[in-house]
C-alpha positions in Angstrom: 12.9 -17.2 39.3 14.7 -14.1 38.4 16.0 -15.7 35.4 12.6 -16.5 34.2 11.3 -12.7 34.8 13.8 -11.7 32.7 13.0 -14.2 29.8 10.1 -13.4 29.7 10.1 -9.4 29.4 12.9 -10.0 27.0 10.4 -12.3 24.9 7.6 -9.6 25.4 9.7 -6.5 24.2 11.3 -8.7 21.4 7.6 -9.2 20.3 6.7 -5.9 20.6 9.7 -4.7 18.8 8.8 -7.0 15.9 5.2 -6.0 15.7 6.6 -2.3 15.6 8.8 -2.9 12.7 6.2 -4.7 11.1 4.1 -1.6 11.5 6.6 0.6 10.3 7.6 -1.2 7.3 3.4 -1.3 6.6 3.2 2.9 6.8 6.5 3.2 4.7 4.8 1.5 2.0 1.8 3.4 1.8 3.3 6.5 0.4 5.7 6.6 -2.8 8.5 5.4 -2.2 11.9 7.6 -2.5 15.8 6.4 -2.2 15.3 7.3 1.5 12.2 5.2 2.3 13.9 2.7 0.2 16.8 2.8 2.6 14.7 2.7 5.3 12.6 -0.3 4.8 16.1 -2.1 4.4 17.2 -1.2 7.7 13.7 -1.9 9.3 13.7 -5.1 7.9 17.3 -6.0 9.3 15.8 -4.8 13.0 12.6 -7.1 11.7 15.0 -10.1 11.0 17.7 -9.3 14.3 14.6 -9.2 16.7 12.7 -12.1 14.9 16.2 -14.4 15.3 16.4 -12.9 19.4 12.9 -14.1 19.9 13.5 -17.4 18.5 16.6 -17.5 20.9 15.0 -16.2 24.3 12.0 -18.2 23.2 14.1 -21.3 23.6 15.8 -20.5 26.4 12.6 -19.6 28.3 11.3 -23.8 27.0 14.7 -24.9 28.6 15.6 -22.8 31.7 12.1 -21.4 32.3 10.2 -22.3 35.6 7.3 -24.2 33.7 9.7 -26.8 32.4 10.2 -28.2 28.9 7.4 -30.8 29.4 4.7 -27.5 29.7 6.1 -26.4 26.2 6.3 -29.9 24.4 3.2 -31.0 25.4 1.2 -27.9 24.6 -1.2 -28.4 21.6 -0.7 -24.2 21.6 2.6 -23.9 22.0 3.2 -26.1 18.7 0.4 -23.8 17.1 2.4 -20.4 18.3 5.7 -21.8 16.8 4.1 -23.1 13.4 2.4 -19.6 13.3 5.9 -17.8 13.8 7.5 -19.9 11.2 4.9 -18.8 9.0 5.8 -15.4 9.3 9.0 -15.9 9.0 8.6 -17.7 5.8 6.3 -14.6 4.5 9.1 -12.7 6.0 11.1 -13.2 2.9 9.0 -12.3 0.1 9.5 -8.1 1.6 13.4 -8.8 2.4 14.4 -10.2 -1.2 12.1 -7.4 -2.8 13.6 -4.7 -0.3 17.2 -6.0 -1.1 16.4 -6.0 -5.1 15.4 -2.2 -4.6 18.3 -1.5 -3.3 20.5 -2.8 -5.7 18.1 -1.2 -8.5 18.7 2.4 -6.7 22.6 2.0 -6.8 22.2 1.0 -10.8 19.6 3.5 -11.3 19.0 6.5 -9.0 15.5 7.7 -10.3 14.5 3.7 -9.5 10.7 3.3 -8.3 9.1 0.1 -7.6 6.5 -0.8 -9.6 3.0 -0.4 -7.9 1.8 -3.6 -8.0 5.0 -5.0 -6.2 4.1 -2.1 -3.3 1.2 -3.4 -3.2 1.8 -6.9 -3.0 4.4 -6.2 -0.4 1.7 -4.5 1.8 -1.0 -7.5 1.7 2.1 -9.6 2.5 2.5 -7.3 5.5 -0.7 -7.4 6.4 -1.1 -11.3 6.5 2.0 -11.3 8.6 0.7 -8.8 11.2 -2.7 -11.1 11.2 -0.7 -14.1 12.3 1.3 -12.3 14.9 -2.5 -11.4 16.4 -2.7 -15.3 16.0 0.6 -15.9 18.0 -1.2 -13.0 21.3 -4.2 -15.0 20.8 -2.6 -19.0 20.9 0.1 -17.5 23.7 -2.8 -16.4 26.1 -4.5 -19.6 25.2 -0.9 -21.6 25.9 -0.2 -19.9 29.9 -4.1 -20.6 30.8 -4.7 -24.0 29.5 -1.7 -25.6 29.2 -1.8 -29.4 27.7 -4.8 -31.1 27.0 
């Protein structure tokens, strides 16, 4: 029982973490981007991408040593919605980390480096999809805990 608490507020504050990143990342690319914000979004997408691969991890520990039993999770229309959902993002995920990556290696070439404002742009509606599909993920794990299998 204990073990499942824990899981579970690991899962929670992963989630949480994620959606803070996320958020971050967002607000950095509002503004014009200098060699510091530059760095930073690299570094906020590495926590993105450490707490995304934990999630994934205490997700399927809590399927396989939680107290509802693998059979609640495999059987749960939700459940495979939530995990196609998170996939997606994670797939969306890595349009901002090769970009991110790119800049980087532009800014050790080229110091006075700025990313074009269309790629900003782009990067931010990217963002935003992914954000809308974590809201997806609340909404199909509420949905998941109170209505379980059809």
């Amino acid at each position: 029982m204990a073990t499942d608490l824990g899981l579970a507020a690991l899962h929670h504050l992963l989630l949480f973490g994620l959606v803070a990143m996320l958020v971050a990342e967002a607000v950095l690319l509002r503004g014009p981007l200098t060699s510091e914000a530059i760095h930073r979004l690299a570094k906020l997408d590495g926590g993105y991408g450490a707490c995304a691969g934990l999630l994934l991890i205490v997700g399927l520990s809590r399927v396989f040593l939680g107290v509802k039993g693998e059979d609640f999770y495999l059987h749960n229309p939700y459940f495979h919605a939530k995990v196609g959902a998170f996939v997606l993002v994670g797939l969306l995920s890595i349009i901002p980390t090769v970009k991110f990556l790119r800049w980087r290696k532009a800014q050790r070439t080229q110091p006075a480096f700025v990313p074009a404002a269309a790629d900003l742009a782009k990067l931010r509606t990217v963002l935003r999809v992914e954000l809308a599909l974590v809201a997806v993920i609340f909404v199909l794990a509420a949905a998941m805990a109170r209505y379980g299998g059809f």
